[in-house]
VEXMI-327099 format. One line per field, with one value per residue: residue number from 1; x, y, z of N, C-alpha, C in turn. Coordinates in steps of 0.05 Angstrom, whole numbers, plus 5000, padded with zeros to 4 digits. Example, Ala and Ser with C-alpha at 12.3 -4.5 7.8 and 13.67 -1.06 7.14 Angstrom:
BEGIN
pos <- (1,2)
nu <- (5264,5257)
nv <- (4886,4955)
nw <- (5156,5142)
cau <- (5246,5273)
cav <- (4910,4979)
caw <- (5156,5143)
cu <- (5264,5258)
cv <- (4934,5001)
cw <- (5156,5157)
//
This chain:
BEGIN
pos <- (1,2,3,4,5,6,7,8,9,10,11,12,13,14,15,16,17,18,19,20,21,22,23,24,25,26,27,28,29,30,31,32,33,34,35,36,37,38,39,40,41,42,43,44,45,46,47,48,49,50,51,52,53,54,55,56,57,58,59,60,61,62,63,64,65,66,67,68,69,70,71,72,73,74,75,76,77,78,79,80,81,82,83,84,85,86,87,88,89,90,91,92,93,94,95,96,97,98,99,100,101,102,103,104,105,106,107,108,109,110,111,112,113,114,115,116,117,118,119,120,121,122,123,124,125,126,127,128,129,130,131,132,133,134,135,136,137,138,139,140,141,142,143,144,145,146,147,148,149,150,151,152,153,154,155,156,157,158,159,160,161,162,163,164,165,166,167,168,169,170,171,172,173,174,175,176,177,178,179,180,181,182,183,184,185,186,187,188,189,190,191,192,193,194,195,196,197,198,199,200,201,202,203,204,205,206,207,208,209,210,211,212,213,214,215,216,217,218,219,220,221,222,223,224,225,226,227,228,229,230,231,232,233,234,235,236,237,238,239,240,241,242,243,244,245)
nu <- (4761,4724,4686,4655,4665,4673,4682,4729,4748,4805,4788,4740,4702,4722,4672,4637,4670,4660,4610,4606,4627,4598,4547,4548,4574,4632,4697,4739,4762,4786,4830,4813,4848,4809,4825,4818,4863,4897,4912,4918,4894,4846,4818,4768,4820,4846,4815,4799,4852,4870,4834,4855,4899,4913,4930,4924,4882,4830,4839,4821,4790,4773,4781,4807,4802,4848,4888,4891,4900,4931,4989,5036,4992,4984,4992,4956,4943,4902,4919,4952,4964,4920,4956,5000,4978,4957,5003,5020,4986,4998,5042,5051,5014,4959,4887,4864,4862,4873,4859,4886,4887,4929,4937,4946,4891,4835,4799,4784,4770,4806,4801,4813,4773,4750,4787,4793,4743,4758,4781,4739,4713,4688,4721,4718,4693,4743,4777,4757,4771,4822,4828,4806,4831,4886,4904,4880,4865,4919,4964,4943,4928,4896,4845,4848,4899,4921,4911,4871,4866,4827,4835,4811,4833,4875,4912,4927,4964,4978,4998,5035,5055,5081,5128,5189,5189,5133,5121,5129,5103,5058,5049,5059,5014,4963,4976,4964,4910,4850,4826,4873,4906,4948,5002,5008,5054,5066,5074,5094,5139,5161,5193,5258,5267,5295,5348,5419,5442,5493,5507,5503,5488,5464,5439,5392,5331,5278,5247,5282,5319,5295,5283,5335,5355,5346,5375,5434,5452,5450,5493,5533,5593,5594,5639,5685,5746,5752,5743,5712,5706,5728,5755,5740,5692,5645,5576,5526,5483,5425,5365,5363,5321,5245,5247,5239,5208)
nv <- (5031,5051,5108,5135,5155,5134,5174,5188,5243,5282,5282,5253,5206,5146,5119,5136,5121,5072,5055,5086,5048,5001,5020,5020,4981,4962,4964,4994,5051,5114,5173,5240,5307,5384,5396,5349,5321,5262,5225,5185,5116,5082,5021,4963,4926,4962,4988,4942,4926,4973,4975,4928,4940,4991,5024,5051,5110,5124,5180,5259,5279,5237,5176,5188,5197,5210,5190,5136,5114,5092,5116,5154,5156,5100,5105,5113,5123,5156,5131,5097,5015,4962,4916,4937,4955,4921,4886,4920,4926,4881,4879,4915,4890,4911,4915,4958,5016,5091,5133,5181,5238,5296,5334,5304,5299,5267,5220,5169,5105,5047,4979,4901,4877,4907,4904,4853,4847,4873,4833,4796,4805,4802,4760,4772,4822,4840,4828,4853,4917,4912,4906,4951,5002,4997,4964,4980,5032,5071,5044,5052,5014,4964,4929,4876,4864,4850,4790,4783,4746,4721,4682,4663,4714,4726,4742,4734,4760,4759,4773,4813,4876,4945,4974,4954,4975,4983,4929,4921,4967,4951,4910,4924,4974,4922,4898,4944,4938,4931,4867,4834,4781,4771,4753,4739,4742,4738,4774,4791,4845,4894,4935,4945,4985,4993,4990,4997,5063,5082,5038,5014,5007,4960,4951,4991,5023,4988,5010,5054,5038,5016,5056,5088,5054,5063,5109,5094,5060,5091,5129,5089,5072,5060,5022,4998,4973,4922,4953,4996,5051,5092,5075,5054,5010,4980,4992,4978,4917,4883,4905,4880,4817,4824,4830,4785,4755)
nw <- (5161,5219,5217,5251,5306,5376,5430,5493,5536,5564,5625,5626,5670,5706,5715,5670,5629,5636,5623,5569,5538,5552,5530,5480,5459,5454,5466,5480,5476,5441,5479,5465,5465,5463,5417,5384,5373,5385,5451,5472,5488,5514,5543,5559,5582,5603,5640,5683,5689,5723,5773,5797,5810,5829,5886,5953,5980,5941,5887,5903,5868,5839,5799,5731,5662,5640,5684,5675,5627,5554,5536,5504,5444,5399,5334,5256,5193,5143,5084,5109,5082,5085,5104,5124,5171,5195,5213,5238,5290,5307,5323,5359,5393,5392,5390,5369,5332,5332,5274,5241,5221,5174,5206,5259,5280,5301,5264,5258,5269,5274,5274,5293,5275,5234,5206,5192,5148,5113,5074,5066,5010,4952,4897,4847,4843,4862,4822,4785,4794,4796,4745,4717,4747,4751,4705,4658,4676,4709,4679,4628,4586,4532,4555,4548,4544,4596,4629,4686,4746,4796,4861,4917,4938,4915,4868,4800,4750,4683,4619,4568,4585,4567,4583,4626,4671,4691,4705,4761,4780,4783,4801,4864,4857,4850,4912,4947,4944,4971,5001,4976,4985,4957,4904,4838,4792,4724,4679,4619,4576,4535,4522,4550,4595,4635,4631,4650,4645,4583,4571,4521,4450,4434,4487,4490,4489,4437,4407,4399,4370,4316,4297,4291,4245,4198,4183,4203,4159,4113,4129,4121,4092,4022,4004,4047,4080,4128,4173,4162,4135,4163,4189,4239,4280,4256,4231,4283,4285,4276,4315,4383,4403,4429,4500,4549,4607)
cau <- (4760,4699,4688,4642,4688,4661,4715,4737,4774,4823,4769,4723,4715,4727,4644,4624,4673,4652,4592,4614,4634,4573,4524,4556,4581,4654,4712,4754,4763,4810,4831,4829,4840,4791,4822,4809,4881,4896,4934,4919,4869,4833,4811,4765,4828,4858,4796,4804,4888,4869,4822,4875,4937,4905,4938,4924,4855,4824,4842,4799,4767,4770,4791,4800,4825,4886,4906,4891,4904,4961,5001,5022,4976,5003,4964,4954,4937,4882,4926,4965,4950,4908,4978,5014,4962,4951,5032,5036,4973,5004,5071,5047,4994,4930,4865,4844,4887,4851,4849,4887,4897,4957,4947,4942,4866,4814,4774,4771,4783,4811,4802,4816,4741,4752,4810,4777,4720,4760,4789,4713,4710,4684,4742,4701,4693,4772,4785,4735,4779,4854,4824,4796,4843,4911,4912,4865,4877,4953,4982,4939,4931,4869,4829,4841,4931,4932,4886,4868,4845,4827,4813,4813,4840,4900,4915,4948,4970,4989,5001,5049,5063,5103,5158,5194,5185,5101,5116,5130,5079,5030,5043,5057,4984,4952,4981,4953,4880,4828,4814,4887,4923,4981,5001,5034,5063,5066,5071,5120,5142,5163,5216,5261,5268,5306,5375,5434,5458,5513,5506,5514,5467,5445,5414,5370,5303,5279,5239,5312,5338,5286,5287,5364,5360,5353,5405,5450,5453,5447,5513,5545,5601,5589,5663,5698,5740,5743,5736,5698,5720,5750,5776,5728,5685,5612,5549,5509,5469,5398,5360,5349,5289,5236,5249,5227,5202)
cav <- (5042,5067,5143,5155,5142,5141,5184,5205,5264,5277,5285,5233,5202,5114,5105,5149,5111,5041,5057,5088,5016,4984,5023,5021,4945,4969,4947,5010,5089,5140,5194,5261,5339,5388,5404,5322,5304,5239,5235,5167,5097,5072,4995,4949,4915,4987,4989,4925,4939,4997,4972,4910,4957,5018,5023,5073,5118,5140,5203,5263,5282,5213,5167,5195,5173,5216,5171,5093,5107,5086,5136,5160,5131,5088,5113,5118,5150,5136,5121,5066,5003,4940,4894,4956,4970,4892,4883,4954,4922,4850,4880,4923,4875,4920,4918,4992,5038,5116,5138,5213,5271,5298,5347,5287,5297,5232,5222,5146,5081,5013,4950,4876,4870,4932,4903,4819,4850,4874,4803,4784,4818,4777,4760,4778,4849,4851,4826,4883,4940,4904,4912,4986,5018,4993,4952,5010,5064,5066,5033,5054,4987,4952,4909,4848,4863,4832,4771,4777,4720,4733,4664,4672,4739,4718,4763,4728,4779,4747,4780,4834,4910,4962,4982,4928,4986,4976,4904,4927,4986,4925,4891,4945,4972,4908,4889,4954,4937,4914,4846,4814,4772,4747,4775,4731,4750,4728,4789,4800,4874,4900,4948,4951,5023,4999,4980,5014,5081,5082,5008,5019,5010,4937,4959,5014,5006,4976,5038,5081,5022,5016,5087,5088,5039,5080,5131,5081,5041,5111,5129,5061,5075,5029,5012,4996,4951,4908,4963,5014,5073,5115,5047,5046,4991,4979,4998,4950,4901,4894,4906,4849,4800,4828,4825,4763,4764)
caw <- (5188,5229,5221,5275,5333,5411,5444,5513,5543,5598,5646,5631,5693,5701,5709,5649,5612,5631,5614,5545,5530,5552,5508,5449,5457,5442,5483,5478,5467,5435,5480,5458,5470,5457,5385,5384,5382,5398,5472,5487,5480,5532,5534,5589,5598,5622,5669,5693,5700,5748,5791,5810,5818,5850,5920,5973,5975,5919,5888,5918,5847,5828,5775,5701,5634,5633,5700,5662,5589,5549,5522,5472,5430,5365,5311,5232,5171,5126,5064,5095,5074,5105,5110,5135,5192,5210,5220,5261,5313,5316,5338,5382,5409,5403,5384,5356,5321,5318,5245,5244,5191,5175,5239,5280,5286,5295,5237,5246,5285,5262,5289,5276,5260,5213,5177,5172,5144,5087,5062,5055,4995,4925,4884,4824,4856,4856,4797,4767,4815,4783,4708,4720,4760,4737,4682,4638,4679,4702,4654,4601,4561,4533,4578,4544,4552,4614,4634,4717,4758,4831,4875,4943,4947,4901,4842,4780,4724,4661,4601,4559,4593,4546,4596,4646,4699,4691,4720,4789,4787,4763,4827,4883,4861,4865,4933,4957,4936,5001,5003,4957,4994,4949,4874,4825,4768,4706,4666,4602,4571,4508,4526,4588,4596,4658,4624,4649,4611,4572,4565,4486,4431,4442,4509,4486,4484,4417,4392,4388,4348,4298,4283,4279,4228,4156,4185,4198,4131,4101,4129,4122,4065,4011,3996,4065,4082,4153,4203,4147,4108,4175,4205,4263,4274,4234,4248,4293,4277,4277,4338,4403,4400,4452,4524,4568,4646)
cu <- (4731,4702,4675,4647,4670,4688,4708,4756,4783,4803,4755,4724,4712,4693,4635,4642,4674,4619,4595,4613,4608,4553,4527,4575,4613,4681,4738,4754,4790,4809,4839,4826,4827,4793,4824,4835,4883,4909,4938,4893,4867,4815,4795,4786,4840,4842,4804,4838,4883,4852,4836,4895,4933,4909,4930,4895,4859,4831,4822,4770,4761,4782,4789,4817,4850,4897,4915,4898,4929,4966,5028,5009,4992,4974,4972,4940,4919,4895,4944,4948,4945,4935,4988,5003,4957,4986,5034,5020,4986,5031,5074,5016,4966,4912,4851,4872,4863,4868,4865,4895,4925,4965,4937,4915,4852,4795,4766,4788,4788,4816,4806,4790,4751,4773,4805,4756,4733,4767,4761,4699,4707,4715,4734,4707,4725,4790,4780,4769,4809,4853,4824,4808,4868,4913,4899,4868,4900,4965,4973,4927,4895,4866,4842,4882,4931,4909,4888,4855,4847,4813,4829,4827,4875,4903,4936,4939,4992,4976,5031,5039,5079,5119,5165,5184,5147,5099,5112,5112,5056,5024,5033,5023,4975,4953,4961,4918,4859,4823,4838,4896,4952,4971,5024,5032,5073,5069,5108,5125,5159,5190,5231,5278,5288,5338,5392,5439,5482,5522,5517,5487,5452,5431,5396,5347,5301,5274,5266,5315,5331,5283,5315,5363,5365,5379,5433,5463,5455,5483,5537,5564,5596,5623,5680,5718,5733,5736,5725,5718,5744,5755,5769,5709,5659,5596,5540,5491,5444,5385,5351,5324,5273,5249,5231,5214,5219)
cv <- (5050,5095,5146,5136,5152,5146,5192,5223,5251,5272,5264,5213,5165,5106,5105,5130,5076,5041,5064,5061,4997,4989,5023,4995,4957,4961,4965,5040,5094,5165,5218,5287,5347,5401,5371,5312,5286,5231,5201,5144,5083,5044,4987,4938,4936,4993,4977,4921,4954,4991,4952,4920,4968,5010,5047,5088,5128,5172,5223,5274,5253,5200,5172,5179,5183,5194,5143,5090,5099,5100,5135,5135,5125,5092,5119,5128,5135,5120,5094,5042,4974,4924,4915,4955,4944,4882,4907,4935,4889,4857,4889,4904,4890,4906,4937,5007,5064,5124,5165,5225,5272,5327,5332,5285,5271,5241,5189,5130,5058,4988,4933,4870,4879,4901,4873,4832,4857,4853,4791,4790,4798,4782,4773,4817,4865,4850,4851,4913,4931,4918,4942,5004,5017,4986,4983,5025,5077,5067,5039,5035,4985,4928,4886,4843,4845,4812,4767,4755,4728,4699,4668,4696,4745,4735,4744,4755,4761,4762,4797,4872,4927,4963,4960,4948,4987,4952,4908,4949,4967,4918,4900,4952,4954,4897,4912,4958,4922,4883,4828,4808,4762,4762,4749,4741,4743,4742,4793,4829,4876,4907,4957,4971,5018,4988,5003,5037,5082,5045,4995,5010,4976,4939,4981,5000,4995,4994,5048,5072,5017,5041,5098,5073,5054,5096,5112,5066,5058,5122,5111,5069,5048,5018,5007,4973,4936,4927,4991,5036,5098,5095,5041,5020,4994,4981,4977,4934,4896,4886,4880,4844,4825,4819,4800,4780,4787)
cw <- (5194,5228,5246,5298,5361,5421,5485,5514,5566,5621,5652,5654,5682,5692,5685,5629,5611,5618,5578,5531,5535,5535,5490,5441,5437,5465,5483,5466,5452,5457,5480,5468,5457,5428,5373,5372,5401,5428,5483,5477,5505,5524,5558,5603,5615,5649,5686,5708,5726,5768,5807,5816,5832,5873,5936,5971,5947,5911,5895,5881,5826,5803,5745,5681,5633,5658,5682,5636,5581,5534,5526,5458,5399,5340,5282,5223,5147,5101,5065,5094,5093,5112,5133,5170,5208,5220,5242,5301,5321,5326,5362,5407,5418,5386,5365,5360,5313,5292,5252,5222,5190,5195,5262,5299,5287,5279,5238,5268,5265,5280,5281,5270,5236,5187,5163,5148,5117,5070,5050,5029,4957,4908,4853,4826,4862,4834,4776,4770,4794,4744,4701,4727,4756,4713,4658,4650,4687,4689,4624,4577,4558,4557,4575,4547,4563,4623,4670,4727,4781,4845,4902,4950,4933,4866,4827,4756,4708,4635,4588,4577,4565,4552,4615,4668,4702,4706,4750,4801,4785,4801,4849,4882,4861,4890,4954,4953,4966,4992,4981,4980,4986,4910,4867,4791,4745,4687,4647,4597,4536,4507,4551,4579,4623,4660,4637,4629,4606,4568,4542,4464,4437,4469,4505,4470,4449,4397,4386,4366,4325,4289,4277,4252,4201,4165,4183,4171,4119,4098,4132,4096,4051,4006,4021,4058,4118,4176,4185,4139,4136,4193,4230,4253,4257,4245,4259,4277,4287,4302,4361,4397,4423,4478,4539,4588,4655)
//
């Protein structure tokens, strides 16, 4: 987003804000009240709207932005993310989305410049951001766990995770990274922590099962016969291979 936003108020009258637009080669406002909530966005084509509609004399203090603007204004929050914010302006058919706090203050504009500008981003330079920020700091793992490739804005992750539920935190954060366009996945896991409970002993993770193991065999009578010494069934048997995809 742009931080240093060119704003109008209610007042501002139509000239002052054609002009606004001309010196600063911009093609649209936010406007806000004087605790710089957002009330409204003002565009040339809103100019241009009002000077073809306008019927009857002019008003006697003249034309302002609270008359031409569009309101309420559709606006976001710095944390969502580039897909998020490029789907919100293509539905609603703008241009510029203002930037607001979480007391609906302007701190920032976004535009479709704004949001191309992040796709341009070296793949190299996202590949770096995938290794550093998830794979080692997230998830924890060494570098070399997962192997990233980034071409054209394309994230492949291939390697081993620990838990199956790391696969989908793997991805989710890379999707929200500037400049990915597409995430595939290729990633295995060790232990899926995401088995139903009460499933029974062949679904628990692998760790339980290798640490059951001496107890079990410990209390295994040695003399049974087919369903053991108190006629239930026998201890399990030794723990599942690894987990796949």
């Amino acid at each position: 987003m742009t931080r240093n936003v060119v704003r109008a108020r209610r007042t501002t009258t139509f000239m002052e804000i054609v002009r606004l637009l001309d010196v600063h080669q911009i093609s649209g406002v936010p406007v806000v009240d004087d605790d710089d909530k957002v009330l409204g966005v003002l565009s040339g084509s809103d100019l241009v709207r009002s000077e073809a509609t306008w019927s009857g004399p002019a008003p006697g203090r003249g034309v302002i932005a609270a008359d031409i603007m569009s309101s309420p204004a559709i606006t976001v929050h710095p944390e969502q993310s580039v897909p998020d914010v490029a789907r919100l302006m293509a539905r609603r058919d703008v241009e510029r989305l203002p930037v607001v706090d979480e007391e609906d203050r302007l701190i920032g504009i976004a535009t479709r410049r704004d949001l191309l500008s992040v796709f341009l981003r070296a793949d190299d330079e996202i590949r770096r951001q995938v290794t550093e920020e998830i794979i080692t700091g997230a998830l924890g793992l060494p570098p070399d766990a997962v192997v990233v490739r980034v071409r054209d804005g394309v994230v492949t992750l291939n390697g081993r995770v620990e838990l199956r539920s790391h696969v989908p935190e793997a991805i989710r954060a890379a999707w929200r990274l500037e400049g990915v366009t597409g995430v595939v996945n290729c990633l295995a896991f060790v232990v899926d922590d995401c088995a139903q409970p009460g499933a029974g002993t062949r679904d628990r993770p692998r760790r339980e099962l290798l640490q059951d193991r001496p107890r079990l065999r410990a209390d295994r009578p040695s003399r049974s016969g087919p369903h053991g010494a108190e006629g239930g069934p026998s201890a399990p048997a030794a723990a599942p291979g690894s987990a796949g995809q």
